[in-house]
C-alpha positions as CSV (number, residue, x, y, z in Angstrom):
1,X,70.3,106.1,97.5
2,X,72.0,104.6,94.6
3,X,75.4,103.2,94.4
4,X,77.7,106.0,94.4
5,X,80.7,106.7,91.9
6,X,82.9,108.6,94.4
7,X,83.3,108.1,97.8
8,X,84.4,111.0,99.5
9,X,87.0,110.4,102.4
10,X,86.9,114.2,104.9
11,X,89.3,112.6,108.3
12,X,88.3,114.7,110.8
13,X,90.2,115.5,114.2
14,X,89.0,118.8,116.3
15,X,88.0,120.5,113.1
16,X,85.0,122.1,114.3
17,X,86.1,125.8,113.1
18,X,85.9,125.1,109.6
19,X,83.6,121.5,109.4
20,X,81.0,122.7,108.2
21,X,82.1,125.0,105.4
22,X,83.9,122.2,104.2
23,X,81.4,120.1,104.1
24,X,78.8,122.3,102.6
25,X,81.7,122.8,99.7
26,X,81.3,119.6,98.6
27,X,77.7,118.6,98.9
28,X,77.2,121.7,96.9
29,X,79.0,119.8,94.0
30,X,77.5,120.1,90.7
31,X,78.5,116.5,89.8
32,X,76.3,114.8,93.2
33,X,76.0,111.0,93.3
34,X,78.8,110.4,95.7
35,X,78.3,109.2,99.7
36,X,81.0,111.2,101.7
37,X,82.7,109.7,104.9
38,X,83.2,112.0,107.6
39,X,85.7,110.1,109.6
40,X,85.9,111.5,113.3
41,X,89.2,110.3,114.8
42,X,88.5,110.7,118.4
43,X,87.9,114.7,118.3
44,X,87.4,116.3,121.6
45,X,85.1,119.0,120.2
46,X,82.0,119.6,118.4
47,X,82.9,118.0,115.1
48,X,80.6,115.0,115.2
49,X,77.5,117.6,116.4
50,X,78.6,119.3,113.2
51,X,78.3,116.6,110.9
52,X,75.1,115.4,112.6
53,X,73.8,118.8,111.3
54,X,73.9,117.5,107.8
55,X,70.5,116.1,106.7
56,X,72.0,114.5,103.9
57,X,71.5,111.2,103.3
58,X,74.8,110.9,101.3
59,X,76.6,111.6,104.8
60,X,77.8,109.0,106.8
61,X,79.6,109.6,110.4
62,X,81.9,107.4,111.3
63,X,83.5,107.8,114.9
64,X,86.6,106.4,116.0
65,X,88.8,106.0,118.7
66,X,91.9,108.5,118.2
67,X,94.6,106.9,115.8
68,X,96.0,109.4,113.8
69,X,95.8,110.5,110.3
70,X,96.9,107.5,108.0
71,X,94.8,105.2,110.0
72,X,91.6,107.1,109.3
73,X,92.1,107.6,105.6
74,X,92.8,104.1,105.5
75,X,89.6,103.0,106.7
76,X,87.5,105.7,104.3
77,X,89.5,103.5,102.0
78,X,88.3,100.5,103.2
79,X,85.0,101.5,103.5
80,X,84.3,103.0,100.4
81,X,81.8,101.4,98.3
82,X,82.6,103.9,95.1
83,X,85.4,102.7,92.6
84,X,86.7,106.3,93.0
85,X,88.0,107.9,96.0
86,X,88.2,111.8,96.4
87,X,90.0,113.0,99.7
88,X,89.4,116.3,101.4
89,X,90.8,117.5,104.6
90,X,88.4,119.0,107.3
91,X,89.2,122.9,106.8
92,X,89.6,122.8,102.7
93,X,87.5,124.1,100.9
94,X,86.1,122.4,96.9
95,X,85.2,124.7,93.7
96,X,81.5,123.3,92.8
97,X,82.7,121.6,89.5
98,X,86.1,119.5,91.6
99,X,84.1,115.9,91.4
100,X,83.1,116.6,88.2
101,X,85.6,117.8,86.5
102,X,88.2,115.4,87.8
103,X,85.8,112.3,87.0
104,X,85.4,112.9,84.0
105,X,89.3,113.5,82.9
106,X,90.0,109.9,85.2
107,X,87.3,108.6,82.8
108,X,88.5,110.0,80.0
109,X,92.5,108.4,80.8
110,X,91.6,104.7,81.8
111,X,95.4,104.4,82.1
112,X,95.6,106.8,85.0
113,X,95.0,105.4,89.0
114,X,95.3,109.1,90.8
115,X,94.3,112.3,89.7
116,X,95.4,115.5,91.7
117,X,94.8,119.2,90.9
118,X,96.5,122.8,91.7
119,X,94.9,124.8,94.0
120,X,94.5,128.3,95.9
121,X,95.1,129.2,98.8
122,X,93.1,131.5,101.3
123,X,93.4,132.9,105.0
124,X,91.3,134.9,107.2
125,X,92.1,138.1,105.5
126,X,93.1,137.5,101.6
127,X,93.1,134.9,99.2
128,X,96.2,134.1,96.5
129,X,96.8,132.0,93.8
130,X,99.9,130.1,94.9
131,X,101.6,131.4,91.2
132,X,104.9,131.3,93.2
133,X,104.8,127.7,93.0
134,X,102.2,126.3,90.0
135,X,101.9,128.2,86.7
136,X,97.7,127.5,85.9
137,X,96.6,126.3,82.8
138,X,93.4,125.1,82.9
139,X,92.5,121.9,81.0
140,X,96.2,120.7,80.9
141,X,97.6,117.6,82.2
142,X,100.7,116.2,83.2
143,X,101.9,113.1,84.2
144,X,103.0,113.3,87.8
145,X,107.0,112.7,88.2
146,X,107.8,112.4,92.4
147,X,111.1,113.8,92.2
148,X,110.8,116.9,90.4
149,X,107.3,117.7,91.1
150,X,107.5,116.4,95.3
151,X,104.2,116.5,97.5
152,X,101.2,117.4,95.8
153,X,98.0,118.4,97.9
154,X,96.0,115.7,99.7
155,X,92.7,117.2,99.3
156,X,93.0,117.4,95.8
157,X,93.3,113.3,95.7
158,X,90.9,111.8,93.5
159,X,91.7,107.8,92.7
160,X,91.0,104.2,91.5
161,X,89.4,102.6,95.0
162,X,91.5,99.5,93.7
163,X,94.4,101.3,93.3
164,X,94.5,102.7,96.9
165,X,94.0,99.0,98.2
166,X,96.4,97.5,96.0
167,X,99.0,99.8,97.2
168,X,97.9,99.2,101.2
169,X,96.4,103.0,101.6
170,X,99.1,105.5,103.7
171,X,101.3,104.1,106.0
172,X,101.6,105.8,109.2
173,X,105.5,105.1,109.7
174,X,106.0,107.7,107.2
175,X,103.7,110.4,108.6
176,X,103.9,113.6,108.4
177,X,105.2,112.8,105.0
178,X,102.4,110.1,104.0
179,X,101.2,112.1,101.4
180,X,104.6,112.0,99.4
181,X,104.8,108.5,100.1
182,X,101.5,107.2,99.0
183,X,102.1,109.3,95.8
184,X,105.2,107.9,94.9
185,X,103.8,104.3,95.7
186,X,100.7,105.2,92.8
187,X,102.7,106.2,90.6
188,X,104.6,103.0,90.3
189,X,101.7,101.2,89.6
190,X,100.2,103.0,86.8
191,X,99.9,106.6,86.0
192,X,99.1,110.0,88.2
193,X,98.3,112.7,85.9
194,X,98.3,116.5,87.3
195,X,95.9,118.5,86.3
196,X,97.1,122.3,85.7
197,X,93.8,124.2,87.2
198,X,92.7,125.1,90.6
199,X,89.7,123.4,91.8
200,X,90.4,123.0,95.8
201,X,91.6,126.4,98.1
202,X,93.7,125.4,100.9
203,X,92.8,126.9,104.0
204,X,96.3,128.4,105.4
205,X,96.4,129.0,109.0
206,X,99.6,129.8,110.8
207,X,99.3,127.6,113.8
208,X,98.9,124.6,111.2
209,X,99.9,121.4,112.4
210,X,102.5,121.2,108.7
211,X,104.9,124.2,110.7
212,X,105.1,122.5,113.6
213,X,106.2,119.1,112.4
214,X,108.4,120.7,109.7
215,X,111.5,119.2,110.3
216,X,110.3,115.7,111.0
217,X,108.7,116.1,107.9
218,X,111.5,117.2,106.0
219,X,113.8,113.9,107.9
220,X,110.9,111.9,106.5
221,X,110.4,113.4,103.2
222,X,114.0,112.7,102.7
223,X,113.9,109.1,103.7
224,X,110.4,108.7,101.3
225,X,112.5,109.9,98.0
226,X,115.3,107.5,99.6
227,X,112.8,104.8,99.7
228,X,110.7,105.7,96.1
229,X,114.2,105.8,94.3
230,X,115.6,102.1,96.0
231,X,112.7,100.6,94.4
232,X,112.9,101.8,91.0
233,X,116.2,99.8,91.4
234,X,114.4,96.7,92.7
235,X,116.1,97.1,96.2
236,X,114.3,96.7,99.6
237,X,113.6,99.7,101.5
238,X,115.8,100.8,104.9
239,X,113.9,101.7,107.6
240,X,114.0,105.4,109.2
241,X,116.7,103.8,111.9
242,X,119.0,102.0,108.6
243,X,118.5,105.8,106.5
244,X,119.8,107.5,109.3
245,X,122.7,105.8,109.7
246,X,123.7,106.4,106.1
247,X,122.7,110.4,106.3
248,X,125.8,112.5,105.3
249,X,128.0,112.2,108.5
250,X,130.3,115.6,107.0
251,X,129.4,118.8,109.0
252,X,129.3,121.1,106.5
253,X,127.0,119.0,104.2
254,X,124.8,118.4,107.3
255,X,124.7,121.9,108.1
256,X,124.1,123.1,103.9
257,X,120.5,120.4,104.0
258,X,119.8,121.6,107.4
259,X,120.5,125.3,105.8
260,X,118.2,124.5,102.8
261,X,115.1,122.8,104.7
262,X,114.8,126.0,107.1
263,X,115.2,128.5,104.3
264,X,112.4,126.4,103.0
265,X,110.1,126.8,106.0
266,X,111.0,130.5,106.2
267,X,109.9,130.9,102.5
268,X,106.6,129.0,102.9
269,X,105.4,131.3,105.9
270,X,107.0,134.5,104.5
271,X,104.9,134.0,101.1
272,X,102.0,133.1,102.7
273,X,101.5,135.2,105.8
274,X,98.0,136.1,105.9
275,X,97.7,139.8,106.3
């Protein structure tokens, strides 16, 4: 095989459900030298027998001994041998043009280090366009801003392979908010443009790992817009411990973010309960 342009990173952890429909989204791309990484991170079902399926010579399995998330996108990263990275998580699934339309608007803005898109979203009974939250307009770009615009969608992740290593990858102290994090960390060194059209559906399932962590990930979200914003100001970062200490010790204002953050969660499920 050729050396590839994209590298795509798929971390996997018990995802045999949905493996392999993932996985036949994206080597059904239309845009196909890439090698993709399917990184097993210690499942304890039939994931790696899924990939093994794949007589693809652009697949490589790599297993693992469980670590957790960050630590097995950060060694796609390392492993890459692509200058471009696309990320896709194990249940997602890609629109056949994705690689190709997003390498070619990365090539097209040398400025830019990350690329996301919109996307869909889909359950076992309908499909809807997330319009609640994105207005679509295909072909647009926009230049990612952290605080107004918040956590964009990992799968949708297409960057410069230096880029990622410059920055150190995800860090795992910051899970389940890593995504944020990373995202504000790109986008201080060099530019992350948006781009307003759906080319990944998100698989929504109700029993998803996000609702179950949601209020660590809120804590942490807080804490990665704490951290973003003290170094825009050239100040070090507090850990979780420091930020915690410093949270808003009047009872009313605790109870008015706790109020807000739940009415958030509540939204989400409401909007998106797949009927």
């Amino acid at each position: 095989m050729k050396s590839p342009e994209v590298t795509i990173i798929v971390p996997i952890y018990n995802g045999s459900a949905y493996l392999l429909e993932t996985l036949n989204s994206l080597l059904s791309q239309t845009f196909r030298n890439f090698e993709l990484l399917a990184i097993d991170d210690g499942s304890m079902d039939a994931s790696g027998d899924v990939v093994r399926t794949l007589k693809d010579e652009r697949v490589r399995l790599i297993q693992t001994k469980n670590s957790g998330l960050c630590e097995t996108l950060n060694l796609g990263i390392a492993e890459a041998k692509a200058l471009y990275i696309a990320r896709c998580d194990q249940d997602d699934i890609n629109l056949p043009e994705r690689l190709a339309r997003q390498l070619q608007v990365m090539e097209d803005n040398p400025e830019a280090v990350a690329l996301f898109t919109y996307n869909t979203k889909f359950g076992s009974k309908r499909r809807w366009s997330n319009a609640d939250k994105f207005i679509m307009a295909a072909g647009e770009l926009k230049e990612y801003e952290p605080m107004k615009d918040g956590c964009l969608l990992g799968s949708t992740m297409f960057a410069r392979t230096a880029a990622l290593r410059s920055i150190g990858g995800f860090r795992q102290s910051y899970y389940p908010a890593d995504d944020l994090d990373l995202e504000c960390r790109l986008s201080q060194v060099g530019k992350v443009l948006i781009l307003r059209e759906p080319l990944v559906a998100y698989r929504f399932q109700t029993d998803a790992n996000t609702y179950r962590v949601f209020a660590d990930m809120r804590e942490k979200s807080h804490w990665t817009k704490d951290s973003y914003q003290r170094r825009l100001q050239g100040l070090r970062e507090l850990t979780l411990e420091q930020f915690r200490l410093i949270q808003v010790t009047d009872l009313w204002s605790r109870i008015g973010r706790h109020c807000r953050d739940t009415s958030k969660l509540h939204m989400r499920i409401a909007g998106q309960r797949d009927r």
